[in-house]
PDB file of N, CA, C and O in Angstrom:
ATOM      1  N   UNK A   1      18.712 106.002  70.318  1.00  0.00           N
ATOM      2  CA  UNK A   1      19.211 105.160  71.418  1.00  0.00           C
ATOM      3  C   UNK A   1      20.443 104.363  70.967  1.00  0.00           C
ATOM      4  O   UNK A   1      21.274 104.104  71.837  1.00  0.00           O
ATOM      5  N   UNK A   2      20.703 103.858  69.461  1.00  0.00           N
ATOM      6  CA  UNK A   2      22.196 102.947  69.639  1.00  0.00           C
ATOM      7  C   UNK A   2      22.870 104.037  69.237  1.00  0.00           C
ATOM      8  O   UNK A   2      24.040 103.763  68.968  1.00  0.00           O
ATOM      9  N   UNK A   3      22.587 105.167  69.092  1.00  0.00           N
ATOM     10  CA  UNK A   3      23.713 105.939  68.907  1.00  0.00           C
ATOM     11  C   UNK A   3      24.495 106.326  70.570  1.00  0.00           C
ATOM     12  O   UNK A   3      25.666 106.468  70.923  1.00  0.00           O
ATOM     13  N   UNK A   4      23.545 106.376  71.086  1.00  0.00           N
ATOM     14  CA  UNK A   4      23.961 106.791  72.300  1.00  0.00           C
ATOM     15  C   UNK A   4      24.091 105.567  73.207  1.00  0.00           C
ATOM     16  O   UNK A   4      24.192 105.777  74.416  1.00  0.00           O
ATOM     17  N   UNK A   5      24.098 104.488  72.817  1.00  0.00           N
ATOM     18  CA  UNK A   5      24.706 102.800  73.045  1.00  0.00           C
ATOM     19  C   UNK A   5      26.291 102.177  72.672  1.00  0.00           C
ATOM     20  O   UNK A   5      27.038 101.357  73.207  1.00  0.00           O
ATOM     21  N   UNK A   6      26.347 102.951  71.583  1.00  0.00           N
ATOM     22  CA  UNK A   6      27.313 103.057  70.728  1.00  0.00           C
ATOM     23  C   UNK A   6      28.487 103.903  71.433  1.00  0.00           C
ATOM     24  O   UNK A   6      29.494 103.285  71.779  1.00  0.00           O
ATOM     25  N   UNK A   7      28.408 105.245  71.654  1.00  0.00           N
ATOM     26  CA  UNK A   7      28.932 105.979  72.642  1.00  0.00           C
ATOM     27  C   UNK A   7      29.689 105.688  73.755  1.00  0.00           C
ATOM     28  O   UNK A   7      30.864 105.933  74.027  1.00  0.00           O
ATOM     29  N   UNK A   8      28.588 104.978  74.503  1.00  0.00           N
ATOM     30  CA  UNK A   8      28.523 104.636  75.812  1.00  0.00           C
ATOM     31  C   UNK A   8      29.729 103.423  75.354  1.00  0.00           C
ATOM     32  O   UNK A   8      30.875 103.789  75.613  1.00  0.00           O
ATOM     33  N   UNK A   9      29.634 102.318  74.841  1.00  0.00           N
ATOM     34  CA  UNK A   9      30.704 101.015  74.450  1.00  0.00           C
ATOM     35  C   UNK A   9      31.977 101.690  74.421  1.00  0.00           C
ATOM     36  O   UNK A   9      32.845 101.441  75.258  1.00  0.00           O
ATOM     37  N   UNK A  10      32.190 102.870  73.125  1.00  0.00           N
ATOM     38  CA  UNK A  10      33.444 103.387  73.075  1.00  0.00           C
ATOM     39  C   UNK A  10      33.540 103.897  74.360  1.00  0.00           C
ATOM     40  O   UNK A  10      33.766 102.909  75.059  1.00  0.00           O
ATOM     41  N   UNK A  11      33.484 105.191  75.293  1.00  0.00           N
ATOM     42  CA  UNK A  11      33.646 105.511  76.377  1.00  0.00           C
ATOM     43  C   UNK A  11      34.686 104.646  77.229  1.00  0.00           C
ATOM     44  O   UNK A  11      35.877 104.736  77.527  1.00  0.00           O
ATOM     45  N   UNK A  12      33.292 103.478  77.548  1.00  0.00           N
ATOM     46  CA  UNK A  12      33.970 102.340  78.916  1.00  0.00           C
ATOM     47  C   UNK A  12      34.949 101.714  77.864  1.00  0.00           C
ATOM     48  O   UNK A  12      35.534 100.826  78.483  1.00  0.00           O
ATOM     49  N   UNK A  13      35.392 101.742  76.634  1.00  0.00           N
ATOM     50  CA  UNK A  13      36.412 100.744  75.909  1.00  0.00           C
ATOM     51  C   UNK A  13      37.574 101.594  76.009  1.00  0.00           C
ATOM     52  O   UNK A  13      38.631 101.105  76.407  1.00  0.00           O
ATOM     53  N   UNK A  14      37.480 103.050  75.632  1.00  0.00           N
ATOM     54  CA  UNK A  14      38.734 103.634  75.907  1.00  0.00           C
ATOM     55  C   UNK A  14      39.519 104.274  78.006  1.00  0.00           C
ATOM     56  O   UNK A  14      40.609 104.582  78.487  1.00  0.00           O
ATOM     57  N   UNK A  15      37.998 104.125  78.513  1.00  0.00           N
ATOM     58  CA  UNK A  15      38.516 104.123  80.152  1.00  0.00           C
ATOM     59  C   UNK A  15      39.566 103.228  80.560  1.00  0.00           C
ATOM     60  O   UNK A  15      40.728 103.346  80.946  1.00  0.00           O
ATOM     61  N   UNK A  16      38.451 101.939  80.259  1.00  0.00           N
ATOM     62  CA  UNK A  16      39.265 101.082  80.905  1.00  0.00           C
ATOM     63  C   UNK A  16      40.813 100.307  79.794  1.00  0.00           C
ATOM     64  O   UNK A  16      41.756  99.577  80.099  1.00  0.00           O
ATOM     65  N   UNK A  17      40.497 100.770  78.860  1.00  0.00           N
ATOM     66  CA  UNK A  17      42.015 100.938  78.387  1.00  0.00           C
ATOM     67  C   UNK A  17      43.165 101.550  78.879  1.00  0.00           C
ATOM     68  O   UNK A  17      44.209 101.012  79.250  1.00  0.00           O
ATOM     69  N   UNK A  18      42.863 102.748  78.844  1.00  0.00           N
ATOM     70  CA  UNK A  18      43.733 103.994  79.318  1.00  0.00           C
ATOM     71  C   UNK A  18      43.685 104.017  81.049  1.00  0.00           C
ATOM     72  O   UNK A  18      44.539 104.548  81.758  1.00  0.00           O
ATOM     73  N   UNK A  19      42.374 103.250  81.559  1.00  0.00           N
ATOM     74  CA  UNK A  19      42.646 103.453  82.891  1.00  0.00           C
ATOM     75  C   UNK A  19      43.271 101.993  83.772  1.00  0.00           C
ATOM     76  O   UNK A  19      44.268 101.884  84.486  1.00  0.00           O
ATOM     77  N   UNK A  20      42.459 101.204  83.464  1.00  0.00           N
ATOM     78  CA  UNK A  20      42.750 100.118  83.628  1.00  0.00           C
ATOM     79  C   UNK A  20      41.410  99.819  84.825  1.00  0.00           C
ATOM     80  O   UNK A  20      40.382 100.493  84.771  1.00  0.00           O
ATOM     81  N   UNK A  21      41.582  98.881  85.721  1.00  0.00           N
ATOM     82  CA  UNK A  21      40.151  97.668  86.213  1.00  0.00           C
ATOM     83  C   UNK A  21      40.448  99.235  87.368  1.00  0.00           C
ATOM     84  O   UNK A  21      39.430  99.074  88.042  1.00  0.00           O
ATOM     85  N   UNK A  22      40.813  99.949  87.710  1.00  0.00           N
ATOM     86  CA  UNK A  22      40.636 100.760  88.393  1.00  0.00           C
ATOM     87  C   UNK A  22      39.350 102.136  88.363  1.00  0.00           C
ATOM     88  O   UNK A  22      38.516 102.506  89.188  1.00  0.00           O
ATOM     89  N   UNK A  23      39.642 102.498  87.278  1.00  0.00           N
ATOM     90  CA  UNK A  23      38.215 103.051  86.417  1.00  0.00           C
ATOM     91  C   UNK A  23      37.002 102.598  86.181  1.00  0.00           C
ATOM     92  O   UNK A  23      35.994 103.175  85.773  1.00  0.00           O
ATOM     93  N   UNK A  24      37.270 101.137  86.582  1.00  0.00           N
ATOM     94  CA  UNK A  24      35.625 100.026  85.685  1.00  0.00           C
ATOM     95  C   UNK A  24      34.371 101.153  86.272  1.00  0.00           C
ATOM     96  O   UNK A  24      33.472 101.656  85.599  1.00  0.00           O
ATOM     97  N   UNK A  25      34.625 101.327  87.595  1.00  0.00           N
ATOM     98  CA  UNK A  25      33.416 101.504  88.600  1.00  0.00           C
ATOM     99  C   UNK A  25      33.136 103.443  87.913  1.00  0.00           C
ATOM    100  O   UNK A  25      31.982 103.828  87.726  1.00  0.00           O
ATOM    101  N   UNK A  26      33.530 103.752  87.824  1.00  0.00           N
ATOM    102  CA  UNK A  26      33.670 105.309  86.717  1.00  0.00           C
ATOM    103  C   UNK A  26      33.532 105.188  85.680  1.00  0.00           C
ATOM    104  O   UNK A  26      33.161 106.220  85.121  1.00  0.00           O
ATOM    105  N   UNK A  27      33.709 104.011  84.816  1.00  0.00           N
ATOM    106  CA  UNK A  27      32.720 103.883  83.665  1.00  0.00           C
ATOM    107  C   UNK A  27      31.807 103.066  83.510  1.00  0.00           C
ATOM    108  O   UNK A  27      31.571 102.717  82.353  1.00  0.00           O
ATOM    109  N   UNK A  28      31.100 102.570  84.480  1.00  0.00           N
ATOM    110  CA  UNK A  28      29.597 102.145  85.189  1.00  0.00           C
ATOM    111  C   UNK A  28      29.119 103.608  84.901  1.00  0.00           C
ATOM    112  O   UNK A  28      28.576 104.234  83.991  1.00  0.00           O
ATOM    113  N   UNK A  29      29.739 103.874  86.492  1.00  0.00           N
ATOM    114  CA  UNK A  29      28.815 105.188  86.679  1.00  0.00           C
ATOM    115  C   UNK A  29      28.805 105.994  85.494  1.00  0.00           C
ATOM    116  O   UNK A  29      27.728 106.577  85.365  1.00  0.00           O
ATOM    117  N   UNK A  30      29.640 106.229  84.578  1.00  0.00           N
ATOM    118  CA  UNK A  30      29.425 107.083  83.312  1.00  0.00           C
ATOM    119  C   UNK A  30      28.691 106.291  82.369  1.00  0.00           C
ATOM    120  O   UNK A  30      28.265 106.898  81.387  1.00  0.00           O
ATOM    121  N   UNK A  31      28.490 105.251  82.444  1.00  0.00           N
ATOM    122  CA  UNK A  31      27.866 104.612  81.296  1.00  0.00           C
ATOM    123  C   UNK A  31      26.308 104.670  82.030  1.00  0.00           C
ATOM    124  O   UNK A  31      25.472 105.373  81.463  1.00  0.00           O
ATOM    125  N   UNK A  32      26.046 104.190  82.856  1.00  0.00           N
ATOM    126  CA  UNK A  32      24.609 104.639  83.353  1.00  0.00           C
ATOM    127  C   UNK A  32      23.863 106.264  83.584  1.00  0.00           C
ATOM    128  O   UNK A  32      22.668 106.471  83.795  1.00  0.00           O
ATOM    129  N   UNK A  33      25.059 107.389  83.461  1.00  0.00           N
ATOM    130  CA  UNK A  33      24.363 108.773  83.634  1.00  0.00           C
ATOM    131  C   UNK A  33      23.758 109.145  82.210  1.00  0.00           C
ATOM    132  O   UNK A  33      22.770 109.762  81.813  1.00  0.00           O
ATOM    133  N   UNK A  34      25.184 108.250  81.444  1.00  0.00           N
ATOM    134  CA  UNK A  34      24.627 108.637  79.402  1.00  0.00           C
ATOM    135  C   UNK A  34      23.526 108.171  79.205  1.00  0.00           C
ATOM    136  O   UNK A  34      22.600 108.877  78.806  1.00  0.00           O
ATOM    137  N   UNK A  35      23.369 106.556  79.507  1.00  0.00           N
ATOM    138  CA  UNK A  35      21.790 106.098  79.622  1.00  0.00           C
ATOM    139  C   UNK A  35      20.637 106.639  79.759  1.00  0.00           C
ATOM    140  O   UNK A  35      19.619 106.559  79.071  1.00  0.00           O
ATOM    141  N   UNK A  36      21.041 107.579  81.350  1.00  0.00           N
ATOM    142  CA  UNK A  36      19.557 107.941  81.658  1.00  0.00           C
ATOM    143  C   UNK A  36      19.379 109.734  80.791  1.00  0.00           C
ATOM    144  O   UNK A  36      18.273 110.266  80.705  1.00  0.00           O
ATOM    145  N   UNK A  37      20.563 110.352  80.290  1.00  0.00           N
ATOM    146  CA  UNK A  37      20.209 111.268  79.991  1.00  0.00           C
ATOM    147  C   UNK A  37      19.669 111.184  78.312  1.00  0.00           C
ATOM    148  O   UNK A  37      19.208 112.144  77.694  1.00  0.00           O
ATOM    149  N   UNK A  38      19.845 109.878  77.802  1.00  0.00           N
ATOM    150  CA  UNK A  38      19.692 109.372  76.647  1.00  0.00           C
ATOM    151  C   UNK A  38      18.327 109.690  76.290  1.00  0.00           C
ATOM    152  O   UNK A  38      17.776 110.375  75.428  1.00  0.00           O
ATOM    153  N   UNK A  39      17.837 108.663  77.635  1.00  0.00           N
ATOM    154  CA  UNK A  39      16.459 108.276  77.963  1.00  0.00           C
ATOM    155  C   UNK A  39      15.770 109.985  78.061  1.00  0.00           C
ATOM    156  O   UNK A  39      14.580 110.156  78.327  1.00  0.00           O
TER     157      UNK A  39
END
């Protein structure tokens, strides 16, 4: 699980870098699908 916590942080850190507050809601939703497939 923190590996795949870990993941998930980098992910939404490089989205909303590269995407900006426009992406947030796309790396929600991507950060909650990694979650549940974690799970």
């Amino acid at each position: 699980m923190e590996f795949v916590v870990a993941v998930v942080v980098v992910v939404v850190v490089v989205v909303v870098v590269s995407g900006g507050e426009r992406c947030s809601a796309n790396s929600v939703v991507l950060c909650c699908f990694l979650l549940l497939v974690g799970l």
